[in-house]
C-alpha positions as CSV (number, residue, x, y, z in Angstrom):
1,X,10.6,17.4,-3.3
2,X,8.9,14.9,-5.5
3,X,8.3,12.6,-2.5
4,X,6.7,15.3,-0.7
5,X,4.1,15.9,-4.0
6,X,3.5,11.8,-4.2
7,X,2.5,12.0,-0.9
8,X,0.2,14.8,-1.5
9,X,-1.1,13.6,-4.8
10,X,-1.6,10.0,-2.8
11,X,-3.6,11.7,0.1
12,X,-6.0,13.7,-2.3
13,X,-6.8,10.0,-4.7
14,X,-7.6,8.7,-1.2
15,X,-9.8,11.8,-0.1
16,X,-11.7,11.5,-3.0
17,X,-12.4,7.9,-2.3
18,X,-13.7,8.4,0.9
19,X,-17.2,9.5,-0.8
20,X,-17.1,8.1,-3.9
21,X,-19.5,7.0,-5.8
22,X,-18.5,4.6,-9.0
23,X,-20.4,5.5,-12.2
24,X,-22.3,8.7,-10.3
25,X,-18.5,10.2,-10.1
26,X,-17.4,11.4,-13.4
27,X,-15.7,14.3,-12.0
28,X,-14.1,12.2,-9.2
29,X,-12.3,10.2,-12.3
30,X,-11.6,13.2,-14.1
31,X,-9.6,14.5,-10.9
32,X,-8.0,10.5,-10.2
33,X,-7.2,11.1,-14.0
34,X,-5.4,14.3,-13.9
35,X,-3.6,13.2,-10.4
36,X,-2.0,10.0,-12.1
37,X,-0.4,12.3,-15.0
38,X,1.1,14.6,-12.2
39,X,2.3,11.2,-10.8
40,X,3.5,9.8,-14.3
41,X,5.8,13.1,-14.9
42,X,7.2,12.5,-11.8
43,X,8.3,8.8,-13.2
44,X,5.6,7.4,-10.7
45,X,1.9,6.1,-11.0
46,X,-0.8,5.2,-8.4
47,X,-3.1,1.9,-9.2
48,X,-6.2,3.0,-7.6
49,X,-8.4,-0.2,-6.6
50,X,-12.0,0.4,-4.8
51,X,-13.0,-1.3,-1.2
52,X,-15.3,-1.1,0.9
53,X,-13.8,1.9,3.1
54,X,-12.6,4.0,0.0
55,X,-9.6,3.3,-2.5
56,X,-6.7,0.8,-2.0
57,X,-4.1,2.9,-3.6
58,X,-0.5,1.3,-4.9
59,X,2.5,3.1,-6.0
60,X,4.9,1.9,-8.5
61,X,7.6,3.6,-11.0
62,X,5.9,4.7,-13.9
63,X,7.5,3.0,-17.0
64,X,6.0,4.6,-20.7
65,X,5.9,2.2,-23.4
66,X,8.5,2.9,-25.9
């Protein structure tokens, strides 16, 4: 099940990034913000990089700072 919501949380960063916009896109960071928490409380988080076609997205296991 959690795979299945990456995936999903994955494909919507990557939507977002197909018309974003940098500093004109507060709410678009707002939305990549609240994403990365889902990700975070499923031991997961997305680094979210932007290119020239939209966001170069990577996943890796979420570790919180003790």
């Amino acid at each position: 099940m959690p795979e299945s919501v990456l995936g999903l949380i994955e494909h919507s960063i990557r939507e977002i990034g197909k018309t974003y916009q940098g500093a004109k896109s507060n709410q678009d960071d707002e939305e990549i913000t609240a994403f990365r928490a889902m990700a975070r409380q499923l031991g997961n988080d997305f680094e979210v990089l932007s290119v020239d076609d939209g966001f170069a997205i990577t996943r890796h296991v979420y570790k919180p700072v003790e």
